[in-house]
PLY file of the C-alpha trace (Angstrom):
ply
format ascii 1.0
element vertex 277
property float x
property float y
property float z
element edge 276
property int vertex1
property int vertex2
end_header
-58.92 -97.65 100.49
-62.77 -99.06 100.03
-65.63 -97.48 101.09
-66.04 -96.93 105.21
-67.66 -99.68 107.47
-69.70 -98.51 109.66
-70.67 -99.59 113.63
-72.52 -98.64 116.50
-72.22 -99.38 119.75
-72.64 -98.06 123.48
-70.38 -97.93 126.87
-74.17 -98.87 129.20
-73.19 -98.06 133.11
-75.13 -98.84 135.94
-74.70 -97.44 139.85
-73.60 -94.43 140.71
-72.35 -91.51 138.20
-69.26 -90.64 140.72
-68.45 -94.66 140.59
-69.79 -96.51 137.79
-70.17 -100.26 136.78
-69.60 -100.82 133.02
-70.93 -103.55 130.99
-68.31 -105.53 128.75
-69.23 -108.73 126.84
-66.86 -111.66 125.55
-66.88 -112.54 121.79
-65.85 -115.99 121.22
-65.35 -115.63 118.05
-62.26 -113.39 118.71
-62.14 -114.48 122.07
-62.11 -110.57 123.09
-63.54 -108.35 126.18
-64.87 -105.42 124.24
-68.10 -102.89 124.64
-71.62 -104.41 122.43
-71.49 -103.08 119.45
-71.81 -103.91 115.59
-72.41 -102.81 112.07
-75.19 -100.68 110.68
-77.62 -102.64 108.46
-78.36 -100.63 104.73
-80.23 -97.44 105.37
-80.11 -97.41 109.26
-79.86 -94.71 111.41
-76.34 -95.08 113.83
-78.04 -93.98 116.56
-81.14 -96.99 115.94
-78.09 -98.85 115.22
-76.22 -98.51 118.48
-79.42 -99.49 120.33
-80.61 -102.51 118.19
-76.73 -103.86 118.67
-76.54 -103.38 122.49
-80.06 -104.98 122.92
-78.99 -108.00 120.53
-75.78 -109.05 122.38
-77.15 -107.86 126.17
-80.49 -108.26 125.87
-80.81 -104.32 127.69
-82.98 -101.51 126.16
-80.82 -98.31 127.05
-81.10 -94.95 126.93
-78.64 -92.68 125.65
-76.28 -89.99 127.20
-73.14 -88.29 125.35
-71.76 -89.10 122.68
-68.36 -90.67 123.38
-65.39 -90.41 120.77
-65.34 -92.82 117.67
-63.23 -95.53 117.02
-61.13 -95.35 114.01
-59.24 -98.85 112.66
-58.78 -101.02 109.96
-60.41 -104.08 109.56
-58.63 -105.95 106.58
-57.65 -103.15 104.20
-61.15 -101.29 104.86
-61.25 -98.58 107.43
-63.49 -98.78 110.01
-65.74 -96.37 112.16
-67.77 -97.57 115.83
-69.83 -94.68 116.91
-69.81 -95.03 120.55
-72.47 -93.34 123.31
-72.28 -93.83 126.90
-75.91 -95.81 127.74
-77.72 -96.38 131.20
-80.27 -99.19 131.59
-83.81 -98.81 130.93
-84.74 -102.44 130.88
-82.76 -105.59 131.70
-84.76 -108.94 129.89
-81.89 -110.58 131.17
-78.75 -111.96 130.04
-78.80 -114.93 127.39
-75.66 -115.99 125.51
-75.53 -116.10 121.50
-73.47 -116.75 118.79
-71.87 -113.33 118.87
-71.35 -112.97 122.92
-71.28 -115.71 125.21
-70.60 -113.56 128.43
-71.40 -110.15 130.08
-69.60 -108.94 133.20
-70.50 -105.75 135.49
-67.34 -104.50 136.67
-65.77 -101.49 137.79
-63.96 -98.82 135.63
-60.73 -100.18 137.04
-61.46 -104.02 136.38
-62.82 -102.71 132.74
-59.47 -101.20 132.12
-57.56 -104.78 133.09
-60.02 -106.77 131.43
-60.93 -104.77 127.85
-58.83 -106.17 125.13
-58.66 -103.35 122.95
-56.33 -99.65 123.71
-59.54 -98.18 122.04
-61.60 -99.43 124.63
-59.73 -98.37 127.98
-59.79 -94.65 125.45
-63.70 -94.84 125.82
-63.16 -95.59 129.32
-61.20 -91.94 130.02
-63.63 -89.81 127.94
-66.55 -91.67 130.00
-65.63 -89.68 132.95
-64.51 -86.48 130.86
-67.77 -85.08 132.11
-71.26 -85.51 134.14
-72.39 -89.19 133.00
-76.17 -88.15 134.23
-78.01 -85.46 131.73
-81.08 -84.78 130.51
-81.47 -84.96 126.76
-83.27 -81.97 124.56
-83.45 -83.19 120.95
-83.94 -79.92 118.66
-84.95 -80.98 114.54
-85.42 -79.46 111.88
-88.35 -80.36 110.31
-88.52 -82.88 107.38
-87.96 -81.65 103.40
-91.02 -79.85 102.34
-90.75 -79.44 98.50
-90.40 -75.42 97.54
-92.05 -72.81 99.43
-91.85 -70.92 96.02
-93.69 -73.23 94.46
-96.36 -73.72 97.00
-99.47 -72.30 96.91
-102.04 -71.14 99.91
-100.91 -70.44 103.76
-97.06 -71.64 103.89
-97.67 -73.31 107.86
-100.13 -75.92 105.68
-97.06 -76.93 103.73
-96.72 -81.06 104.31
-93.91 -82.99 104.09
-92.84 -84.38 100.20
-91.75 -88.02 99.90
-88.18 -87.15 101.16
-89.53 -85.86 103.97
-92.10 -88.15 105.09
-88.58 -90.96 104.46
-86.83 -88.55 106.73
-89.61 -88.20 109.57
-89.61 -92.42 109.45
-85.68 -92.59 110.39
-86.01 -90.39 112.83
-88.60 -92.38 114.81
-85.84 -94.78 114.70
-83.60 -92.57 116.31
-85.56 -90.45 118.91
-86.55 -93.78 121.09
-82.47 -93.61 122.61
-83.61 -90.42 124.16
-86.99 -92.09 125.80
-88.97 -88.55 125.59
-91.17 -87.78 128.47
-92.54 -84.58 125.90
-93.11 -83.72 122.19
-93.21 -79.92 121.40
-93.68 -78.72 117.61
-94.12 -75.55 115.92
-97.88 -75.73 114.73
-97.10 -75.73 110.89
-97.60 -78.66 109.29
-94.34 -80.06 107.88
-93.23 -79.76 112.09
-96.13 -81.84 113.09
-95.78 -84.56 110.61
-91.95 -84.59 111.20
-92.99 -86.02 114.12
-95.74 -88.03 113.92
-94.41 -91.32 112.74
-92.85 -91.15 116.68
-95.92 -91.23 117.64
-97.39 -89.80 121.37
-98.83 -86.67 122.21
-97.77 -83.42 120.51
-97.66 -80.23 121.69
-98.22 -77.34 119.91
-96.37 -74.09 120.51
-96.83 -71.10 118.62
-93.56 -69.63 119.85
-91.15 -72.01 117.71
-93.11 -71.11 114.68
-91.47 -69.08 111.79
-94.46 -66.12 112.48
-94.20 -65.92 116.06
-90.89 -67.06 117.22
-89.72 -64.27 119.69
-85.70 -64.34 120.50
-85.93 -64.05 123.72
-89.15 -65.89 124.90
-88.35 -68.87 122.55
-85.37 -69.87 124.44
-86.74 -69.16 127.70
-89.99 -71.48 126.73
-87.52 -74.34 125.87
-84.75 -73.60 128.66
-87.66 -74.27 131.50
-88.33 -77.60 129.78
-86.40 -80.36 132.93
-87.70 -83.35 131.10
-86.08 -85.47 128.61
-87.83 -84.04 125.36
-88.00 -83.39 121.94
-88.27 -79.95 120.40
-89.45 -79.23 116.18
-89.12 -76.04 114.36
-87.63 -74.19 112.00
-84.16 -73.60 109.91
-85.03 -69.79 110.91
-85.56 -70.35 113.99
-83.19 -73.48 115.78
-79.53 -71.93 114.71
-80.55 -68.92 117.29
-82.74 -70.75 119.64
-79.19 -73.43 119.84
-77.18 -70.18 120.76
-79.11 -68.99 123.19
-79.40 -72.44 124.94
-75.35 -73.42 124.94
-73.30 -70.81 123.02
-72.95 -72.80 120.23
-73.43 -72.24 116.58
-75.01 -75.18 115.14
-76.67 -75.47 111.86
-78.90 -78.26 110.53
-80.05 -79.37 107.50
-84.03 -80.60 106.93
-84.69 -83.29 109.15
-81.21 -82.97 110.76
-81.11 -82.79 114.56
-79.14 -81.76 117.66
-78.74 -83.27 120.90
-78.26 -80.85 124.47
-77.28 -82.92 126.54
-77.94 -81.06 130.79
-77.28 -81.47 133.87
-79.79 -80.82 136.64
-79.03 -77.40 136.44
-79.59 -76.99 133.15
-76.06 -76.44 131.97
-75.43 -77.76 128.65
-72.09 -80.36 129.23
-72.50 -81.62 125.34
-74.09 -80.29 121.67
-74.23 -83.19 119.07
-75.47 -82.91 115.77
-76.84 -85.87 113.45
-77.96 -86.18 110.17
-81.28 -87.54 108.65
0 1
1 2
2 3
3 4
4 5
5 6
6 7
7 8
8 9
9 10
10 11
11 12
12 13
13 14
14 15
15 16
16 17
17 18
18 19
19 20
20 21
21 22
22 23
23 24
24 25
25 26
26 27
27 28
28 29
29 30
30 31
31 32
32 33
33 34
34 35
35 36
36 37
37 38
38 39
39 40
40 41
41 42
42 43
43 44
44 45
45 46
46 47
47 48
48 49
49 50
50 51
51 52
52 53
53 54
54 55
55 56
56 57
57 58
58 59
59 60
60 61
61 62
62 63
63 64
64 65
65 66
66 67
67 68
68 69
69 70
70 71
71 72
72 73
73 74
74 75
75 76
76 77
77 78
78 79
79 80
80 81
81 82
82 83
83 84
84 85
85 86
86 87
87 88
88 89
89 90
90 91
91 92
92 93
93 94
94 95
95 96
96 97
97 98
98 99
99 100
100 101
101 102
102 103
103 104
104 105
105 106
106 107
107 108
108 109
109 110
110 111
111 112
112 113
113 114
114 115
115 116
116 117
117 118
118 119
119 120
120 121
121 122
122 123
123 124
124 125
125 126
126 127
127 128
128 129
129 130
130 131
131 132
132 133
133 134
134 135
135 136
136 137
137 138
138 139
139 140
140 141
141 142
142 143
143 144
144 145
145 146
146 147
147 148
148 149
149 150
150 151
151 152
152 153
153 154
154 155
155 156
156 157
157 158
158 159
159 160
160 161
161 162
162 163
163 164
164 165
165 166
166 167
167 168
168 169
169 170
170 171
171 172
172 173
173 174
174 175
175 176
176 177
177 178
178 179
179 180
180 181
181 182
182 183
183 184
184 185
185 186
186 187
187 188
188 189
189 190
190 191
191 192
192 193
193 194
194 195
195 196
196 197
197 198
198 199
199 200
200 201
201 202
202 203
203 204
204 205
205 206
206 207
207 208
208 209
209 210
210 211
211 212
212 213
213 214
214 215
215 216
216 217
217 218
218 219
219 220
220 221
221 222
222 223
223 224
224 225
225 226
226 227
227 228
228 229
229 230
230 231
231 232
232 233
233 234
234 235
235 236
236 237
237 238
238 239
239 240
240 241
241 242
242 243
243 244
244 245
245 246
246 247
247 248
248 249
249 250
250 251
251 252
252 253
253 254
254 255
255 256
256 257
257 258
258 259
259 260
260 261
261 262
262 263
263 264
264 265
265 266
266 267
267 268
268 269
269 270
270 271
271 272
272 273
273 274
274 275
275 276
């Protein structure tokens, strides 16, 4: 077996959570009803991936919810993987055929599962509805590779970013746009701030998620009052208990490395993702 392909993709609804209208495009090429998708180009992120490919064949800039289970089959004698997210409509520039898809249809779940040509697909389909399709995204990272604390000298939160890092903090720009943050909150030392800055937008500054200050109790209860989609940047010492406290869940992450709470309205955590940098 060759090395793994790798694809990206989204299942983008529209309506109402409790009965949704799906989005599935025609390929004449293979003259298939599947969900947009398509392969990563070298060095891309999956998640910039999944939105450049459903904006390419549908023409709509989406948001992202959960992530949905991948897809696992071989194409030729090479395995391959489609990363797949569920994905509501931020902006429609309307529907133009291409090469790759010469159709789009809005149909129901139940007209998705007759018209879908792939078992894989109508799969997608059941774990859509596994759980609450409308949450509100907190994005918790770690921040960027910061050469040796060892081996630097003067106040440690002055630390910046090495060339790693600053390659690390320019993927995830790429990535952090599928969450469409309505707030940026960082940890005042540096290497947090500049993990963040190729984003772009106002940052907020919060002495709390800092290494020095973080409190275990008053961290999580800053970030649990945050009801906005948003994007949170600390510290290897400080997100692995600040994660617990916010869904029970013991996730760590590697510099750069983030994770994904997906809530409900209530602020109950339906979904912890973690990606890589």
């Amino acid at each position: 077996m060759t090395d793994l392909l790798r694809a990206a993709g989204a299942v983008v609804w529209r309506g109402e959570p409790d009965r949704p209208e799906v989005a599935v495009v025609h390929r004449p090429a293979y003259d298939d009803w599947t969900f947009p998708k398509g392969k990563l180009k070298s060095g891309e992120h999956v998640i910039a991936a999944a939105l450049r490919e459903v904006c390419e064949e549908t023409r709509l800039t989406v948001t992202l919810g959960r992530a949905l289970p991948p897809v696992h089959y071989l194409r030729g004698e090479r395995l391959k993987r489609v990363d797949y997210w569920t994905a509501r409509v931020a902006d429609d520039a309307g529907f133009a055929a291409c090469e790759e898809v010469d159709e789009l249809r809005w149909v129901p779940l139940e007209r998705a599962r007759e018209l879908l040509t792939y078992e894989w697909d109508a799969g997608l389909l059941r774990a859509l509805t596994a759980a609450p399709l409308e949450t509100v995204p907190l994005v918790l990272v770690r921040h960027a590779s910061a050469g040796s604390r060892e081996e630097w000298q003067g106040d440690d939160t002055r630390r910046p970013l090495d060339a790693d890092g600053r390659a690390q903090a320019a993927t995830l720009a790429t990535a952090l746009p599928a969450y469409r943050p309505e707030l940026l909150v960082s940890s005042p030392s540096a290497r947090c701030v500049q993990t963040l800055e190729p984003f772009g937008g106002e940052l907020l500054l919060e002495p709390l998620l800092s290494e020095e200050s973080q409190d275990p109790r008053k961290t999580p209860a800053l970030v649990r009052e945050i009801a906005v989609p948003a994007v949170v940047c600390s510290h290897g010492k400080v997100l692995p208990g600040l994660i617990r406290a916010l869904s029970g869940k013991d996730v760590a992450l590697r510099k750069g490395a983030f994770a994904v709470l997906h809530r409900t309205g209530d602020g109950r955590v339906v979904s912890v993702e973690r990606y890589p940098v």
